[in-house]
C-alpha positions as CSV (number, residue, x, y, z in Angstrom):
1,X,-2.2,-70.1,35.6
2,X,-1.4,-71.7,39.0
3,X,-3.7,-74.4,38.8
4,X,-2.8,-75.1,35.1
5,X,-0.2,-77.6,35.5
6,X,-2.2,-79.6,38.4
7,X,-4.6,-80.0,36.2
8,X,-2.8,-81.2,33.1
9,X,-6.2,-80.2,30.6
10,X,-6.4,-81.7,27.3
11,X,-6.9,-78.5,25.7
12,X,-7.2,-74.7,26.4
13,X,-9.4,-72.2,25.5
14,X,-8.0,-68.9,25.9
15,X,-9.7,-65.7,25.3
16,X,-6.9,-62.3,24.5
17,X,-8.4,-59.8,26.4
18,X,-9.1,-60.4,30.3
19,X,-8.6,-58.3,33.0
20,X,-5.5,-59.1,34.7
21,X,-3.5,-60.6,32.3
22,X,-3.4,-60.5,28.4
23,X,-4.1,-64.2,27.3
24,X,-1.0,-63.9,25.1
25,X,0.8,-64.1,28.3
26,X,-1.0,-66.9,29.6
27,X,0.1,-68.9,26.7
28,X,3.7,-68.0,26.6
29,X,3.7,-69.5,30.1
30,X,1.6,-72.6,29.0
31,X,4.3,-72.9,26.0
32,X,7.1,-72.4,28.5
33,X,6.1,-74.4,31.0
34,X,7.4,-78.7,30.5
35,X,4.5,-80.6,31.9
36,X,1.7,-77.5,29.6
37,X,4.2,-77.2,26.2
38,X,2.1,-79.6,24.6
39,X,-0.9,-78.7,25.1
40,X,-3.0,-77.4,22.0
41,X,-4.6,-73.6,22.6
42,X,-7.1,-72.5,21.4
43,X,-7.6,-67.8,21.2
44,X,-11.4,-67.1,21.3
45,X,-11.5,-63.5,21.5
46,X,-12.7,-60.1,19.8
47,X,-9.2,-58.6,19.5
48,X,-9.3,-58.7,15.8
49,X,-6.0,-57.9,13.9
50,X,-4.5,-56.6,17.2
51,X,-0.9,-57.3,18.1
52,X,-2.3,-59.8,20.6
53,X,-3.7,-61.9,18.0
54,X,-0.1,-61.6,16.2
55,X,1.6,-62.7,19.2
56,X,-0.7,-65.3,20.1
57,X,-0.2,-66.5,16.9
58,X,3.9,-66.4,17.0
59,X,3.5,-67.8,20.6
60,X,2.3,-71.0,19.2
61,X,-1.7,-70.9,19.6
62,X,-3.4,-74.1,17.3
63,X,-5.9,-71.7,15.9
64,X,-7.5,-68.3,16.9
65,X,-11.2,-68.4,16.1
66,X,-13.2,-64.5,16.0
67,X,-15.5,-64.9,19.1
68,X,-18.2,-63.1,17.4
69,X,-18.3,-65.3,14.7
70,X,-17.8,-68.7,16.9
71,X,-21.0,-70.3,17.4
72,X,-20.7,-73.4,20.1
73,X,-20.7,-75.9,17.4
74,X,-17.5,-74.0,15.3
75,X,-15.4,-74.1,18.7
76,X,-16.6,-77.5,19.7
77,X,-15.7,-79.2,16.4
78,X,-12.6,-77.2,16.0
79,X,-11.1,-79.1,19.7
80,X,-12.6,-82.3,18.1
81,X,-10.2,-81.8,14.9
82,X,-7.1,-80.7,16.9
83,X,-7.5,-83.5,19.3
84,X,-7.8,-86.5,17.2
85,X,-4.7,-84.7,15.1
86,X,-6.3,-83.3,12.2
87,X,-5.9,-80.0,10.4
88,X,-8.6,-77.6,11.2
89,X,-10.7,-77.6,8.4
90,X,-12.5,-73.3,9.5
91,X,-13.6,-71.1,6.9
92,X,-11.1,-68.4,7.3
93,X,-13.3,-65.8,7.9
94,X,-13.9,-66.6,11.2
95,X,-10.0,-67.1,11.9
96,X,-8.5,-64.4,13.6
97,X,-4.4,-65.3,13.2
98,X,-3.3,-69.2,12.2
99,X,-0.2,-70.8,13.9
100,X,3.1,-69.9,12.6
């Protein structure tokens, strides 16, 4: 989180579950933070239907994709579709929460 707004990335992916902080944390600093608010997140994680999805999605996370059902090409072509803009075209069953 320190190094997060030095860096300025184009796009974050965020897993839920990590051992010193929850990731929905790590993006309610990312949306609260001016120079990160911006930037799309992605949740990657195994924390299916917990509140952390929930929150991640309320917190403002682009899309929260089941890790176990993410191959490299799913996550890979979902940043491609949120950075040029698009809506994330994902068969749901490998969503775990959308935004909003």
């Amino acid at each position: 989180m320190k190094i997060l707004p030095s860096i300025r990335p184009d796009v974050v992916v965020l897993d839920l579950l990590m051992p010193k902080i929850n990731g929905a944390d790590v993006l309610k600093f990312i949306r609260s933070d001016p120079v990160l608010n911006t930037t799309p997140v992605i949740i990657l994680s195994n924390a299916f239907m917990s509140d952390l999805a929930t929150e991640a999605a309320r917190a403002g996370a682009e899309l929260a994709l089941l890790k176990s059902g993410c191959t490299p090409a799913l996550l890979v072509n979902a940043i491609n579709q949120i950075l040029s803009g698009r809506a994330v075209e994902i068969d749901t069953s490998k969503r775990l929460a959308v935004k909003g």
